[in-house]
C-alpha positions in Angstrom: 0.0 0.0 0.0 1.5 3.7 -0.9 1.5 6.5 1.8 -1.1 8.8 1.5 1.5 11.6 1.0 5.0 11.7 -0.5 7.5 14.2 -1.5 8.9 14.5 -4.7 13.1 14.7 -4.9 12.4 18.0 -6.3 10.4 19.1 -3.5 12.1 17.6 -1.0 15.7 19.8 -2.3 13.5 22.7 -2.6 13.0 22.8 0.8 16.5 22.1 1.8 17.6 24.8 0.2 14.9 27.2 1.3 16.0 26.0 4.9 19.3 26.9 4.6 18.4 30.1 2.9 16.5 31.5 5.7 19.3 30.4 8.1 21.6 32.2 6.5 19.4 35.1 5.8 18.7 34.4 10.2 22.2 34.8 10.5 22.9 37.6 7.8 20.0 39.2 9.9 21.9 39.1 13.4 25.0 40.3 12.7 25.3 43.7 13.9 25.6 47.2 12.2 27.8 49.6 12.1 27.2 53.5 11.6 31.3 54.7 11.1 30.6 58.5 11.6 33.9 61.0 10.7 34.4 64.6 10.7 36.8 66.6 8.8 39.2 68.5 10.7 37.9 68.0 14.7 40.0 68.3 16.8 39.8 66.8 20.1 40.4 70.3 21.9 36.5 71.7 20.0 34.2 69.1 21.6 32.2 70.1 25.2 32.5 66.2 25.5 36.3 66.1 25.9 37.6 69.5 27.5 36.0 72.7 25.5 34.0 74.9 28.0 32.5 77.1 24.8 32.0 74.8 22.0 28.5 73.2 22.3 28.4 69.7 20.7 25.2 68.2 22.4 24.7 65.3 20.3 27.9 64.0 20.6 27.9 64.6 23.9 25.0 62.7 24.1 26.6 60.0 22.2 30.0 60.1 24.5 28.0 59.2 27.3 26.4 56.7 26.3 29.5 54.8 24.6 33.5 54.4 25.1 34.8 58.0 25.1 38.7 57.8 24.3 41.1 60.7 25.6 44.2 59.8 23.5 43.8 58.8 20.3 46.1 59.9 17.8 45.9 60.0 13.8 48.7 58.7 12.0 49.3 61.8 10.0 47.8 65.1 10.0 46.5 65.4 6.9 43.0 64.3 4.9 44.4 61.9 2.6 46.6 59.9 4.5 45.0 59.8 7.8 42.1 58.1 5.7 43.8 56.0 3.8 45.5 54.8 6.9 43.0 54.4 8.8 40.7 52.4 6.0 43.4 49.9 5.3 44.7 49.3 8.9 48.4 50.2 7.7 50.4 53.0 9.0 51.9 55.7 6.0 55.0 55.0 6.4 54.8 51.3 5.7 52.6 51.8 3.2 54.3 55.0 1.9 50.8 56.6 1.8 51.5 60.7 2.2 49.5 62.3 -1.0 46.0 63.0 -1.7 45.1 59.3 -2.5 42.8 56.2 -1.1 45.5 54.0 0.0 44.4 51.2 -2.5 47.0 52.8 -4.9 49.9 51.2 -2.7 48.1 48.0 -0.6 46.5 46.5 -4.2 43.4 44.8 -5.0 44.1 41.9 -3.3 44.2 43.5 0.3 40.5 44.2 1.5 39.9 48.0 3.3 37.7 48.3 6.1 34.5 48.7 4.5 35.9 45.6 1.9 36.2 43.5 4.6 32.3 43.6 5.8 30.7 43.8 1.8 32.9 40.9 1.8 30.9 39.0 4.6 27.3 39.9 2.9 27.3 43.5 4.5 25.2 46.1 2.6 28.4 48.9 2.6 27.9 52.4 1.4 30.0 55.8 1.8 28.1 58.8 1.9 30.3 62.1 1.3 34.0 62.2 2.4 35.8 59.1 3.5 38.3 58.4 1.4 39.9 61.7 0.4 38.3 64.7 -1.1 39.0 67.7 -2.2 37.3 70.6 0.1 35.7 72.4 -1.5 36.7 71.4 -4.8 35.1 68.0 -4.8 32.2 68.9 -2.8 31.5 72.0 -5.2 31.7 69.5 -8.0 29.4 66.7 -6.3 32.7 64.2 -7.5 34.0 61.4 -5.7 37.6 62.6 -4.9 40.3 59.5 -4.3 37.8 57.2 -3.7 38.2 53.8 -3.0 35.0 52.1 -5.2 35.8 48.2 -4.4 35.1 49.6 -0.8 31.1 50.1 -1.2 27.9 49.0 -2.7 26.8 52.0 -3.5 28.2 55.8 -3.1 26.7 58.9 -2.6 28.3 62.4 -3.2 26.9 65.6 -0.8 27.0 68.5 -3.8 27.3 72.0 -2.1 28.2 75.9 -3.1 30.2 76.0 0.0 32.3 79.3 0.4 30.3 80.6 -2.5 26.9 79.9 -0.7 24.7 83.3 -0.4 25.3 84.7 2.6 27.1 87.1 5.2 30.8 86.2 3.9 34.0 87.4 5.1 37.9 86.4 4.5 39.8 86.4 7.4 43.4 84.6 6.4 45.4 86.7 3.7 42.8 89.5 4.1 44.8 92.3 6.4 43.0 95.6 5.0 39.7 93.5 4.6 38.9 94.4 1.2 38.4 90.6 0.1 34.8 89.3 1.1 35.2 85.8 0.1 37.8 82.9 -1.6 37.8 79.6 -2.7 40.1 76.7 -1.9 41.8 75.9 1.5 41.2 79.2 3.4 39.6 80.4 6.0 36.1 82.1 4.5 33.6 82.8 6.5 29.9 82.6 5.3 27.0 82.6 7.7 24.6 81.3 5.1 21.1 82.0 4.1 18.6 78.7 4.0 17.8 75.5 5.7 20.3 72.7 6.7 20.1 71.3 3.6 21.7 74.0 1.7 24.7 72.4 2.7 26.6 69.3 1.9 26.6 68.0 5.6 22.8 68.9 6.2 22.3 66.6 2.7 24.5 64.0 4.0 22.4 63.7 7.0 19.0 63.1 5.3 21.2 60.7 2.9 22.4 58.7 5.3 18.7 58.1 7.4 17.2 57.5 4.0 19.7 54.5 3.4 19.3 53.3 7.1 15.1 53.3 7.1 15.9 51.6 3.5 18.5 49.2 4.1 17.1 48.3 8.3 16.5 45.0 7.9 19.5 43.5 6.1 23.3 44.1 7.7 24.7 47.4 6.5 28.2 49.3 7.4 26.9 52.5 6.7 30.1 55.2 6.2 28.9 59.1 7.2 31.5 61.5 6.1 30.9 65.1 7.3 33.1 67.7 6.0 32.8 70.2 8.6 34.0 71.9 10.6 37.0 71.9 7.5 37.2 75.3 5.6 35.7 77.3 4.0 33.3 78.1 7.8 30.4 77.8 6.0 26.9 76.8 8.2 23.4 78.3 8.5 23.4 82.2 9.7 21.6 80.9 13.6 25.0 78.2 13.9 26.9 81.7 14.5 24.7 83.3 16.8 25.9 81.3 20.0 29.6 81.9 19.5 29.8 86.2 19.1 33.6 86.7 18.5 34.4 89.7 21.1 34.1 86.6 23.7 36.6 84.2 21.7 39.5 84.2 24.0 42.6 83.2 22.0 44.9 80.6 22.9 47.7 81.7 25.5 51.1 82.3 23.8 54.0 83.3 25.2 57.3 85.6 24.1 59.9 84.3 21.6 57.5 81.2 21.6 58.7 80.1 17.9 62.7 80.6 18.9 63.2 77.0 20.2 61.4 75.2 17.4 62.6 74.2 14.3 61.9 75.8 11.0 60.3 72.6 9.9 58.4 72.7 13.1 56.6 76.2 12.3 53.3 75.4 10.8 52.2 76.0 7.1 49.8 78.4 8.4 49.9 81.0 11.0 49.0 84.2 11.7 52.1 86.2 11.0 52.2 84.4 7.5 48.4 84.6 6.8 48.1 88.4 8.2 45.6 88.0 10.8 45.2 90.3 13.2 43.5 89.5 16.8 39.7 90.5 15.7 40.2 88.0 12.8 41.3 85.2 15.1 38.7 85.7 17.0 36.9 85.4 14.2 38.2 82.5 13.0 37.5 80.1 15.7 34.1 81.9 16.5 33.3 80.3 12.4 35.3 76.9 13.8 33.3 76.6 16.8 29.4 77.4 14.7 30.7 74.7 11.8 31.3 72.5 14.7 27.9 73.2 16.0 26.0 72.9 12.8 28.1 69.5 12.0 27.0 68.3 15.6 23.2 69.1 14.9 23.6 66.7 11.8 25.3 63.9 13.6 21.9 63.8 16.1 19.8 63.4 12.7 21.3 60.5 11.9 21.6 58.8 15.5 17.9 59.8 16.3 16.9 58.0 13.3 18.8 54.9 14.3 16.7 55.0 17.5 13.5 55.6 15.4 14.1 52.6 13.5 14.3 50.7 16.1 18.5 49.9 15.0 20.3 51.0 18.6 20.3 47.5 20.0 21.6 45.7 17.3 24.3 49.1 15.6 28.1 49.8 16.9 28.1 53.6 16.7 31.8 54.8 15.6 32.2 58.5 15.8 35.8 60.0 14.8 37.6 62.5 13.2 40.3 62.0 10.6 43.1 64.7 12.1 43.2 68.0 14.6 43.3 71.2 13.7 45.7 74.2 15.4 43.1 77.1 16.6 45.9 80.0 17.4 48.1 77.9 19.6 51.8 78.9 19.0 49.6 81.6 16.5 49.6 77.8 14.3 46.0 77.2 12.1 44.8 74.2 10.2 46.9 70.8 10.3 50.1 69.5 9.0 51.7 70.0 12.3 53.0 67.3 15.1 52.0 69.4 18.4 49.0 68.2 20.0 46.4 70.1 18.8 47.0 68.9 15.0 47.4 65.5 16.0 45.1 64.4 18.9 41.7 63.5 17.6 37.9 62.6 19.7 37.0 59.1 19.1 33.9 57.3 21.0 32.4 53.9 20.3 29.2 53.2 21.5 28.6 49.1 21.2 25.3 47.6 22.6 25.4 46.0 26.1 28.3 47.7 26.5 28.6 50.2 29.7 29.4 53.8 29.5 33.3 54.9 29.9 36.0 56.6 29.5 39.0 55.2 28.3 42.6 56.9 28.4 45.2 54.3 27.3 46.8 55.0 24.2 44.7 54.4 21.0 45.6 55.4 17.2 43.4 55.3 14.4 44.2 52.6 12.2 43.1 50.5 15.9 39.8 50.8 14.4 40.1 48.1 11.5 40.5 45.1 14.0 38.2 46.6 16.3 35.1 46.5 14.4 35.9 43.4 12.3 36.6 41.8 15.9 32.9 43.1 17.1 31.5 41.8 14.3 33.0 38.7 14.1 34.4 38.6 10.9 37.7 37.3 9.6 40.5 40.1 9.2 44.1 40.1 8.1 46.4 39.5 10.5 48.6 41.7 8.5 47.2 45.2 9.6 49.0 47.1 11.9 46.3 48.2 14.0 45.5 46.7 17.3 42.5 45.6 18.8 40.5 47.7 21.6 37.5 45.5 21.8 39.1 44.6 25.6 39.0 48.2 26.3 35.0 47.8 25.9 35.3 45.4 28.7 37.6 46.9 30.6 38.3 50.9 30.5 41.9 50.3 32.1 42.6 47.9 29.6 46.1 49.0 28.4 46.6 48.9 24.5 49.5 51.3 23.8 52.0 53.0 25.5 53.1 55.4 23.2 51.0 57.1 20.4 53.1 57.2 16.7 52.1 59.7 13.5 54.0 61.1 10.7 54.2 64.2 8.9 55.8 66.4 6.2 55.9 63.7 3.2 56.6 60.9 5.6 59.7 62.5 6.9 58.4 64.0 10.2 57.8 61.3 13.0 56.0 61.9 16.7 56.2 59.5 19.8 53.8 60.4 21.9 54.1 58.8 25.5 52.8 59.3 29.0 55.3 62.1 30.0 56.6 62.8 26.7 56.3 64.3 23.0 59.1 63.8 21.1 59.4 65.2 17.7 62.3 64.4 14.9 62.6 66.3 11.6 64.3 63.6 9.1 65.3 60.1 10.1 68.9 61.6 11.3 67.4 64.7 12.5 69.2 66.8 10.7 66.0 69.4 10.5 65.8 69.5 14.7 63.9 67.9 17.2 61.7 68.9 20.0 61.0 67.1 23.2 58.0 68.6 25.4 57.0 67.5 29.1 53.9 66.5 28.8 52.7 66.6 32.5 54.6 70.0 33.5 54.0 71.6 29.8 51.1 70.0 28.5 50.7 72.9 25.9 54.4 72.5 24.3 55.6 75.6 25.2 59.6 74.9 26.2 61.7 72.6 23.9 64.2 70.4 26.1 65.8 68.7 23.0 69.1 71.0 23.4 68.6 70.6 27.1 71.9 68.9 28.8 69.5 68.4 32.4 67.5 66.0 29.5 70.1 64.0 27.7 69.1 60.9 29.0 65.1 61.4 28.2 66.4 62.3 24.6 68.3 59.2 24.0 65.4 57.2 25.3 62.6 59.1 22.8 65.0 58.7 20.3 65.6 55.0 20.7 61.7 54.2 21.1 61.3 56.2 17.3 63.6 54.1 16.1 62.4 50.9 17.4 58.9 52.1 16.1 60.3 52.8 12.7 61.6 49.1 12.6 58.1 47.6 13.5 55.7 50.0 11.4 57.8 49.1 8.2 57.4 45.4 8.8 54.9 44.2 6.8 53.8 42.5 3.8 53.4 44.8 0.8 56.4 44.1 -1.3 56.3 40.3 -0.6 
């Protein structure tokens, strides 16, 4: 007698394979998220979070204390391109050789997955909005183009296009501008524009509605979603209202004190400061006034995007990474912008917020390129053990966790080099230093005022920062690029 009911082969595969499609859709399903938030030019000195007492960055904030909040992390080298570049592939420039306006992917090859690679790789939805590889500000973001992009990085990319210093509005020039007669400039100066319109006459205001569309689209598969704001980088360009809060006559410029510039190196005086850009006090003022309203503006568009996480329903199940890509010098030593090894140009804010995870603050050493294992760790994916970052998903455990002792980064073409320690900054111009050193005390001169290199009461410190660059040289250009 036959059974009432049979299933064909057919059927019967059918429904394996439907089975194991739904697993691994299960699976796909429960991996977590991640929401890499970066910011163009913050240093770690303009956030209320960290240790600002004007600038007012509530969302961020907000986001600090909910997550990890680290105190000393370091870029790798104080410029767009290379900091990114670093940072995506896990490799430090000076192995990699990495110092121009490129992705990175130039100099690792195909075969070597970036960040982003690594989770579109492992079924991941991955998409860059605006600036995460390098781009040219304004340039690029004038031109709604994609800059050095890396495109094996993403799924999909999305450009922010923007007017930015020519945007109507209240403009003023405030580097290279000593009678005043110029109102407004393009390129990497310091323009002023307190803009007419909305939020979303700008590129970091269209970012931000970008990036919540593709997370209400893309909330029920895995995504890496990459947010790239370019402020607060120049031109200051942000809604007229950002401005309000910060009236320059109550900017009080950074200290400075006589002959500051006599005991540094020529190759250790910024690219920009005020005696070669013109400014006079009002226009420093003036200058970080604009700094601190971008800041603002950039902040208000970071909250967009995290209040939509939460209104999706995404905050349980999405590792929050919120960064900046380099500092930037605000009048200290009378040094602007980046480039430079001190503090201000090199120290950047970094928090990660991971679900289950308690609130902290963590203050061992961290650098950026730390990032690339971390996330691949917290998401359990498969990494190679070639990158040269390290690991701080203990740290999330642990705040005391120590990762580092010393914080490395690079400058001037690669022939620059910082150690950054505990007690001690040292800086080397060339691999011999024949272009000068400087060697700060951290804990009695935490703002770098008096150079010790040439003094004989700190031979023996000298010798010591000297041998720890050296050592680091040997390890950062171990590695497997030319094999």
């Amino acid at each position: 007698m036959k059974p009432m009911f049979s299933l064909s082969k057919t059927v019967l595969l059918a429904l394996i394979v439907l089975t194991v499609f739904t697993s691994h859709a299960q699976s796909l399903k429960k991996k977590p998220n991640v929401l890499f938030i970066i910011s163009d030019d913050l240093t770690g000195t303009a956030l209320s979070c960290y240790e600002n007492k004007v600038s007012k960055t509530p969302n961020i904030d907000k986001l600090a204390g909910e997550g990890t909040r680290y105190t000393k992390t370091y870029c790798q080298f104080p410029v767009c391109g290379p900091s990114r570049a670093s940072l995506m592939f896990g490799y430090y420039p000076t192995a990699t050789k990495t110092y121009g306006y490129v992705s990175g992917r130039e100099r690792v090859g195909k075969e070597r997955a970036s960040l982003a690679e690594v989770f579109k790789n492992n079924g991941y939805y991955t998409a860059r909005v605006s600036k995460i590889y390098h781009m040219g500000i304004p340039i690029d973001i004038e031109e709604g183009t994609n800059g050095t992009d890396d495109e094996a990085s993403w799924t999909e990319r999305f450009n922010s296009k923007a007017a930015e210093w020519q945007t109507p509005g209240e403009a003023e020039l405030v580097q290279d501008n000593p009678d005043g007669k110029i109102e407004r400039i393009g390129g990497n100066k310091m323009t002023i524009v307190k803009a007419e319109g909305d939020d979303l006459v700008h590129a970091d205001g269209i970012t931000a509605q970008t990036a919540s569309d593709l997370i209400r689209k893309h909330k029920n598969e895995p995504f890496f979603l990459a947010v790239g704001f370019v402020r607060p980088h120049v031109p200051f360009v942000a809604p007229k209202r950002y401005f309000n809060a910060y009236p320059y006559q109550d900017i009080v410029v950074p200290d400075v004190i006589e002959n500051d510039w006599d005991d540094i190196p020529a190759n250790g005086i910024n690219y920009v400061t005020s005696k070669n850009a013109m400014m006079n006090a009002v226009q420093e003022q003036k200058a970080i006034a604009a700094y601190y309203a971008s800041v603002s503006f950039m902040d208000d568009q970071v909250g967009k995007v995290l209040h939509t996480l939460k209104e999706e329903g995404l905050e349980d199940n999405t590792i929050v990474v919120f960064v900046s890509d380099h500092g930037f010098h605000l009048g200290e030593h009378k040094f602007w912008m980046k480039v430079s090894l001190h503090e201000e140009s090199v120290r950047v804010p970094m928090i990660i917020k991971v679900p289950g995870k308690k609130p902290a603050v963590c203050e061992t050493f961290t650098e950026l390129i730390d990032l690339y294992p971390t996330l691949a760790e917290l998401s359990g994916l498969e990494y190679s053990k070639h990158v040269q970052g390290k690991s701080l998903v203990k740290t999330l455990n642990n705040p005391k966790h120590a990762v580092r002792d010393e914080a490395f980064s690079v400058s001037l073409n690669g022939e620059a080099f910082l150690v950054r320690t505990k007690d001690w900054a040292y800086i080397q111009y060339k691999e011999d230093a024949s272009k000068g050193m400087e060697l700060y005390d951290m804990v009695n001169d935490p703002k770098q005022f008096h150079n010790l290199s040439k003094s004989p009461d700190h031979s023996k410190t000298l010798k010591m920062m000297q041998e720890r660059l050296k050592q680091k040289l040997m390890v950062v250009r171990k590695n497997d690029l030319d094999k």
